[in-house]
N, C-alpha and C positions, 0 to 999 in steps of 0.2 A: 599746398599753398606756399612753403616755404621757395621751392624753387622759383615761383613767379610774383615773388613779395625781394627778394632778395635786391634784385636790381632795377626796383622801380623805385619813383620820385614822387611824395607828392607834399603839396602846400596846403596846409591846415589853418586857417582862419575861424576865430574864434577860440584859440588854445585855453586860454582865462576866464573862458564863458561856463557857464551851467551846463551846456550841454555840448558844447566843444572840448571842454575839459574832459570831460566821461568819456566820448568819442575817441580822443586822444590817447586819455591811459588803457583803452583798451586796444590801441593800433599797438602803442607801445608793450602791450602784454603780449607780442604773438612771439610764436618761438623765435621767429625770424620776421622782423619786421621792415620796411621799406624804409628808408632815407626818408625822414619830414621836417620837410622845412614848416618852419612858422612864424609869424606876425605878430608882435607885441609891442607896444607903445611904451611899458617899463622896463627901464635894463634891470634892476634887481632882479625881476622875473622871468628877463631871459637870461640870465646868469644861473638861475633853478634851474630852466628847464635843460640846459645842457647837462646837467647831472642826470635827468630822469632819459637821456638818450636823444632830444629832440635837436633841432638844425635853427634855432631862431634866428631871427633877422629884428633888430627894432625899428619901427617906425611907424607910424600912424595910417589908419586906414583912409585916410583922405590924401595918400602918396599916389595919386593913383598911375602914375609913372615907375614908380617903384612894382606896384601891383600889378601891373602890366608885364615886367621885365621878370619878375619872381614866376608867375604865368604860363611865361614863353619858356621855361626850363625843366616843366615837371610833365608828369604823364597823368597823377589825379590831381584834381583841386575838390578838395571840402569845404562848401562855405558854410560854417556852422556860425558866423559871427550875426550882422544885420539883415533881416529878411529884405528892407525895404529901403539897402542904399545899392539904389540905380548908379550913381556913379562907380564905384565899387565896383560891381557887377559889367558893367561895359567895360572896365581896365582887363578885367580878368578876361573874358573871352575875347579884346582885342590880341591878350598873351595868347591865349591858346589859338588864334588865329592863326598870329606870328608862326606859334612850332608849327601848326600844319603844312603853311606854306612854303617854310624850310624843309619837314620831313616828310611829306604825307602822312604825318599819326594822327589821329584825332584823339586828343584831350580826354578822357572822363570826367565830367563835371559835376561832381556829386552838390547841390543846393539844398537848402535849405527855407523852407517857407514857413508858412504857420497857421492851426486852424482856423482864424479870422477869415482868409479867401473865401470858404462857403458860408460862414455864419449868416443865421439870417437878423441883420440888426434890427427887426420892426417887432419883434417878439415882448419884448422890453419885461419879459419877465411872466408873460401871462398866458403863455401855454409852453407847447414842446410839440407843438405842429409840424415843424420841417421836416423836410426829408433825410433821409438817412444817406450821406454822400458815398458810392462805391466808387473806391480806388480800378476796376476792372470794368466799372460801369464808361467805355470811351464817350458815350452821346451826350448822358448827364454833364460829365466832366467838360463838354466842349462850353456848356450853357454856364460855365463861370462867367459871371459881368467880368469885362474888362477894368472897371473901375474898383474892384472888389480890393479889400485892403491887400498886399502883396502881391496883386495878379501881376501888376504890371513888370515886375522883377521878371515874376518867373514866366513870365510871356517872349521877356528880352532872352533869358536860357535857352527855352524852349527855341526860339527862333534862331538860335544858335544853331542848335540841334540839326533842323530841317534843313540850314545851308550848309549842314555838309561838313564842319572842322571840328565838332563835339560833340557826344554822347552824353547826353544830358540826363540827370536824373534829380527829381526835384522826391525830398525827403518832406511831406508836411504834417509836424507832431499834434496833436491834441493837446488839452489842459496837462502841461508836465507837472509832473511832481514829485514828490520826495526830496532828501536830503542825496547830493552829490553826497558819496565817500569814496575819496579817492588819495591814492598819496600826493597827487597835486593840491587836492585842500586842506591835505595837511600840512604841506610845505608852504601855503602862505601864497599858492601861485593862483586857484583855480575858486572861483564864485561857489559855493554848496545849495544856493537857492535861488531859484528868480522866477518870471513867469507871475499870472493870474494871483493864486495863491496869496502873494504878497500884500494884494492889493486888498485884500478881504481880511486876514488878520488884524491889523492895528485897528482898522475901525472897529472890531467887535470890539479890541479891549478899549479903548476909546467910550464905547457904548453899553460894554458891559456884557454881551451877548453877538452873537453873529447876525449879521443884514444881509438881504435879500432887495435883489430890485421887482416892483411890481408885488407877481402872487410867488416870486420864485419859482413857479414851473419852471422855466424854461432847462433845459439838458444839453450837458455838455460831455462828449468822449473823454477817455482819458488815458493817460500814458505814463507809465513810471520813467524812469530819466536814465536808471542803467539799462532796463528792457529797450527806454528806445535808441540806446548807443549800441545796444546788440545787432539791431535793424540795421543803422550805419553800415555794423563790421561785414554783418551776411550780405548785405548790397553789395561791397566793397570785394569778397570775397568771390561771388557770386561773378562780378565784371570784370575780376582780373585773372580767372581761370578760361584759357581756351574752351573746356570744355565745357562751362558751363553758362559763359556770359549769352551766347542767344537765351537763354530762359527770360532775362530781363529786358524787361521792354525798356524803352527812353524814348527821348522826344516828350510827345503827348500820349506817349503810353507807356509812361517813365515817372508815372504818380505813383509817390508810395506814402499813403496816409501810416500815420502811428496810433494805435489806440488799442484798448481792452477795457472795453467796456464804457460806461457811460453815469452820471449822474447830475440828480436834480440838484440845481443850486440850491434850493431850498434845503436839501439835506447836508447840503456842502457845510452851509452857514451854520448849521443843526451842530456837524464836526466840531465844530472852532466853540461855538456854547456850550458843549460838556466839556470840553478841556478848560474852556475858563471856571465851570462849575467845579472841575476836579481838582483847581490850583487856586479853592479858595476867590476866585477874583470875577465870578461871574453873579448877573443876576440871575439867571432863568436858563434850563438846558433845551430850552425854546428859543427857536431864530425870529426874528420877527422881523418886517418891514423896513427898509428903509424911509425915513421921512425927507418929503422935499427936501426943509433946512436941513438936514443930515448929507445929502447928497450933493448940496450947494460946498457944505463945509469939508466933507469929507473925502469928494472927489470934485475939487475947480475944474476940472477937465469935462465939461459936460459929457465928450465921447468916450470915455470910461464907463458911465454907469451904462451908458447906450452896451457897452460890450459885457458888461457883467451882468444885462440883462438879457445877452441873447443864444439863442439857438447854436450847436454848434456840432454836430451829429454825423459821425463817417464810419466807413467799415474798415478795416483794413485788408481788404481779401489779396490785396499785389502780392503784400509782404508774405504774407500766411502761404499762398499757393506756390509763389514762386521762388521764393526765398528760405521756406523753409522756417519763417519766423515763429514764436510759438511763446508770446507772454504766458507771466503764470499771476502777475499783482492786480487787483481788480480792487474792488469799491472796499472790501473788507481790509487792506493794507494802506489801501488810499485812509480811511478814518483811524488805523494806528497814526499813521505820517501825521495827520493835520493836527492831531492833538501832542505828538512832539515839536511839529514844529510852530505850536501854540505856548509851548514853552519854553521856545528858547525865547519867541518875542519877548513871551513877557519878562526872562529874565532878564533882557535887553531895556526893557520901558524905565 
C-alpha cells in the first residue's frame, strides 16, 4: 500500500468531527500516508493539525467554491463531516467533475451517510419488527424511500457514480459509540463524543434513571467508532490498490453499512441507570418510560423522540466479505462505554 499511498491526494472533510477525526488519525498512522488536505473553520486548529502531518485549508463548509476547487485537485474525497448538506455535496462532485474533464480520472468519493436512511420511524418504541437491512442485499437497498432522512444526499453521489466522473462509495455507520482516543483529542483538535448517545444521557440524570420511548422494544445496530474508522481505512485500501479495487463495488453497489451487533433501547437506557446507580446519583437500575411532559421537556424537537423511538437494523456483509472487515466490540463493551461516559456527564452536570 505504501507504493500507492505515496503519491496520492486526498481531502478530508470532517477532520474535527467524531468520526472524521478517528478516520484521520488513522490515514495519518500509515507507514507511508498520502498528502491530505483538510477543511476547518478554526485557524488554532489548523495550526494543530499541521504538526500531526495534515495539509489544512480554513474555511467554512458553506464556501462552496472553495469546496469545489479543493475537489478538482485530489484523487480521494472523504466526506465524513454532514450527512445531509446537499450543497456541500454538489460543490464536491462539481470538483471532481472538473478533474475528470481535464484528466480522465475519476475521483473516489468515499461519503458518508447514516443509519436513519432505513430506520423505520413508525415503530415509536413498541416493537423491533423491521427488517434487518443487507448491505449485499441490491433489491432491498433499491426500496430506500427517496425521502428517507439522508437518501437524498447519497442519491446525488450515487448519481454521480452512474455518469461516469466518480466512484462513489457511500460509508452508513449505525448507533456510534464510544469515546474517540486519539492524539487529535488530545491536542484540543478533535470532538471525543457525539451521535444518539448524547442525546439519552442528560435526561436520565435529569430524571434520575435512563428513558425509553413507547415500550423500548424497538432495536438499533451498532458500531464502535475506532472499529468503524478501520472500515474507512480497509475501503480506502481496498480502492487504491490495483489489485484489489474490483473487489469493491460502488455506485449502488457501493453500500457499506457499519455495525456489530445490535441492541434494545430499552436496555440501552437500562446502561445509563446502573451507572447513575453506581455514582451514587440514580433512582432505580431500572429504565422506565418516558412520560409525555418529559418528552415535551426534554426533547422540543418532536422528531427526536420520533428517532429514539425507532427501528434501525442492518447487516454489514459488504464490509465483512469484501473488505476483509472483522469488528470484535459488541453489546458487552457497548455497556462498559455507556457507563463511562455516564460519568464524565455527570462530572460535567
Amino acid at each position: 500500500m505504501a507504493d500507492t499511498n505515496a503519491d496520492k491526494t486526498i481531502l478530508l472533510l470532517g477532520a474535527t468531527g467524531y468520526v472524521g477525526g478517528t478516520v484521520l488519525t488513522k490515514l495519518l498512522a500509515m507507514k507511508v500516508h498520502p498528502r491530505i488536505v483538510t477543511l476547518v473553520r478554526d485557524a488554532e486548529k489548523a495550526e494543530k493539525l499541521k504538526s500531526f502531518g495534515a495539509e489544512p485549508v480554513v474555511g467554512p463548509m458553506s464556501d462552496t467554491a472553495l469546496l469545489q476547487r479543493l475537489a478538482s485537485e485530489v484523487d480521494v474525497i472523504f466526506s465524513v463531516a454532514n450527512s445531509d448538506d446537499m450543497p456541500a455535496a454538489k460543490a464536491l462532485l462539481a470538483g471532481a467533475k472538473i478533474r475528470f474533464e481535464k484528466t480522465g480520472k475519476k475521483t473516489k468519493f468515499i461519503h458518508t451517510s447514516g443509519g436513519a436512511v432505513i430506520a423505520d420511524l413508525t415503530s415509536m418504541g413498541t416493537n423491533s419488527n423491521s427488517p434487518i437491512w443487507d448491505d449485499l442485499n441490491l433489491e432491498q437497498l433499491a426500496t430506500i424511500r427517496p425521502e428517507a432522512l439522508h437518501r437524498d444526499v447519497d442519491l446525488e453521489v450515487i448519481g454521480a457514480d452512474t455518469a461516469g466522473y466518480t466512484n462513489s462509495y457511500i460509508v452508513v455507520p449505525s448507533l456510534v459509540w464510544g469515546l474517540a482516543r486519539t492524539p487529535l483529542v488530545d491536542a484540543g483538535v478533535q470532538r471525543s463524543i457525539k451521535g444518539i448517545l448524547p442525546f439519552f444521557i442528560p435526561s436520565a440524570i435529569a430524571r434520575g434513571q435512563g428513558g425509553f420511548v413507547g415500550e423500548g422494544k424497538n432495536v438499533v445496530s451498532t458500531v464502535e467508532v475506532h472499529e468503524l474508522a478501520d472500515l474507512f481505512i480497509l475501503l480506502y485500501d481496498t480502492i487504491s490498490d490495483p489489485a484489489t479495487v474490483a473487489r469493491a463495488g460502488h455506485g449502488h453497489e457501493g453500500i457499506y453499512f457499519g455495525e456489530n451487533g445490535a441492541v434494545a433501547i430499552r436496555q440501552l437506557a437500562e446502561f445509563i441507570s446502573r451507572a447513575l446507580v453506581a455514582e451514587g446519583r440514580g433512582k432505580s437500575a431500572e429504565a422506565t418510560r418516558f412520560t409525555e411532559q418529559e418528552l415535551k421537556d426534554m426533547f422540543p424537537v418532536p422528531f427526536y423522540a420520533t428517532v429514539l423511538g425507532a427501528n434501525a437494523k442492518v447487516a454489514a456483509r459488504r464490509a465483512r466479505e469484501t473488505l476483509g472487515w472483522n469488528p470484535k466490540l459488541a453489546i458487552e463493551e457497548l455497556s462498559v462505554s455507556v457507563g463511562e461516559l455516564t460519568k464524565r456527564y455527570l462530572k460535567a452536570a
